[in-house]
C-alpha positions as CSV (number, residue, x, y, z in Angstrom):
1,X,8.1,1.2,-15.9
2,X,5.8,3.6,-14.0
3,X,3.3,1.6,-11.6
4,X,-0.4,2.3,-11.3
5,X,-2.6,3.3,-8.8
6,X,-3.4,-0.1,-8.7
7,X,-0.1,-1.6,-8.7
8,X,0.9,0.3,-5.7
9,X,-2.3,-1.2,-3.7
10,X,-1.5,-4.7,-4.3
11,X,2.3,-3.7,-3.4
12,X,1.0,-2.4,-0.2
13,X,-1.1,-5.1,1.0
14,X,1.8,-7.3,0.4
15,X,4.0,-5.1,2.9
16,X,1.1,-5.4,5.1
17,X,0.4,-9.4,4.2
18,X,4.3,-9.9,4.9
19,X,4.3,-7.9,8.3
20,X,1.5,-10.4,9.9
21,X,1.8,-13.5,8.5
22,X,5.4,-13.3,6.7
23,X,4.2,-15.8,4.1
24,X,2.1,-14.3,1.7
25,X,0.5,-16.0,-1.4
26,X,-1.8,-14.5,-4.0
27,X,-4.8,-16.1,-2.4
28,X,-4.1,-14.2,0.6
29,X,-3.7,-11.3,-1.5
30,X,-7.0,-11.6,-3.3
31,X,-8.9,-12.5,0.1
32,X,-7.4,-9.1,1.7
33,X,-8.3,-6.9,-1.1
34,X,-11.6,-8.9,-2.0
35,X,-10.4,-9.2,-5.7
36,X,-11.1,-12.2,-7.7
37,X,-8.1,-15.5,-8.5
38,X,-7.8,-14.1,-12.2
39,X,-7.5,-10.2,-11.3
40,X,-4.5,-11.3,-8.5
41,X,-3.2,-13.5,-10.8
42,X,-3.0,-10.9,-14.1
43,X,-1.4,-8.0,-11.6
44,X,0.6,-10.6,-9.9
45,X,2.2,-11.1,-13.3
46,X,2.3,-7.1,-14.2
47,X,4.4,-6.7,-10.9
48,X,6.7,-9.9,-11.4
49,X,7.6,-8.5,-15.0
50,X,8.0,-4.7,-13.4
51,X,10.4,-6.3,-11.0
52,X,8.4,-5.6,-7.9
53,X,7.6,-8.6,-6.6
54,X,9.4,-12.1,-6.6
55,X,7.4,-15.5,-6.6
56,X,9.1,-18.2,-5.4
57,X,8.3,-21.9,-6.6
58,X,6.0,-22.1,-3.5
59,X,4.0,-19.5,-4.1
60,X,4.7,-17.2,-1.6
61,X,5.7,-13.7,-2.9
62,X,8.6,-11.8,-1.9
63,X,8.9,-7.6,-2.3
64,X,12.1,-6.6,-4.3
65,X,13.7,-3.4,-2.9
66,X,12.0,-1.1,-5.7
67,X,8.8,-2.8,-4.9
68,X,9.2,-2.6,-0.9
69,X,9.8,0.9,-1.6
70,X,7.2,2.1,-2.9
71,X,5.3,-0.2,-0.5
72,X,6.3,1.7,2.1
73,X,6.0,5.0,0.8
74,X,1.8,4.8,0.1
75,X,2.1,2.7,3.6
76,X,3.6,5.6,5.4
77,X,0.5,7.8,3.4
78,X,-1.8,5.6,4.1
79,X,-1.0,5.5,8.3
80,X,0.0,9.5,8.3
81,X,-3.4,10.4,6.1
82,X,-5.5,8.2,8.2
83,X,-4.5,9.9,11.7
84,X,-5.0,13.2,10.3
85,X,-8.0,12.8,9.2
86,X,-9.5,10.9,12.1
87,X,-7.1,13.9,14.2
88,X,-9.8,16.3,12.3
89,X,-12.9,14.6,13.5
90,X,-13.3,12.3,10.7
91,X,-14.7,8.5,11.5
92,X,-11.7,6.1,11.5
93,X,-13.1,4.6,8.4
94,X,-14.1,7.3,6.4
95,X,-10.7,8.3,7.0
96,X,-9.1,5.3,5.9
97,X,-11.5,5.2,2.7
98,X,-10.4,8.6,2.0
99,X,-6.5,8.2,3.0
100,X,-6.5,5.2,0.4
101,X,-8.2,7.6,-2.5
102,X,-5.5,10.6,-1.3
103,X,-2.2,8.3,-1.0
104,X,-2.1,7.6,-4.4
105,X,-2.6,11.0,-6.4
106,X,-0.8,13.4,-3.4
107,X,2.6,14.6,-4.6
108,X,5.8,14.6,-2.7
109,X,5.5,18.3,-1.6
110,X,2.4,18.4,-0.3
111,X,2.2,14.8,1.6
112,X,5.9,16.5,2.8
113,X,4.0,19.5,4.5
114,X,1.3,17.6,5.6
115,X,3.9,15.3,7.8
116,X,5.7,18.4,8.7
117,X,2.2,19.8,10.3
118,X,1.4,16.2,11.8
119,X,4.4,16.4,13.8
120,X,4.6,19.7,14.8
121,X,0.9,19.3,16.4
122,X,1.9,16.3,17.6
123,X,-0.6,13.7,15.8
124,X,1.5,11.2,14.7
């Protein structure tokens, strides 16, 4: 099952969720991403089925390894796209509006090179 844009945002900002807190919950979810209870709870569903995520009887959702994966990988976009951006003179949060829009639609190659040129001038 190929995951959406959209998929891979809620996947992300339950990487993120699970780094602070360790207990994350699809309220906390929806509160994060300012979505409403039945929009978390649909996608919720969508990434349980796709095998992404795990909810326990509790609540609390758990990342599978295919779904911590891609986690990280739009994570790892997100963070490199940002401090480039911001490294070119771009607000921080114009940056991370525009890292979020770029992350998702970059392909492998390119988001490759870009990493390549972030470390070779030292930004990251």
């Amino acid at each position: 099952m190929l995951i959406q844009e959209s998929g891979e945002m809620y996947l992300e900002t339950i990487l993120v969720l699970s780094r602070t807190s360790g207990h994350v919950r699809a309220i906390d979810v929806g509160e994060h991403m300012g979505y409403s209870k039945p929009s978390v709870s649909r996608a919720m569903g969508l990434l349980k089925q796709g095998e992404y995520i795990v909810i326990a009887k509790d609540g609390s959702i758990t990342l599978t390894d295919t779904g911590r994966e891609i986690a990280e990988k739009i994570y790892e976009r997100h963070t490199l796209l940002t401090k480039v951006l911001t490294s070119l003179g771009v607000d921080a949060e114009t940056a991370a509006e525009d890292a979020c829009k770029i992350e998702h639609s970059i392909s492998d190659a390119s988001f490759e090179a870009i990493k390549k040129l972030a470390e070779k001038n030292q930004i990251l």
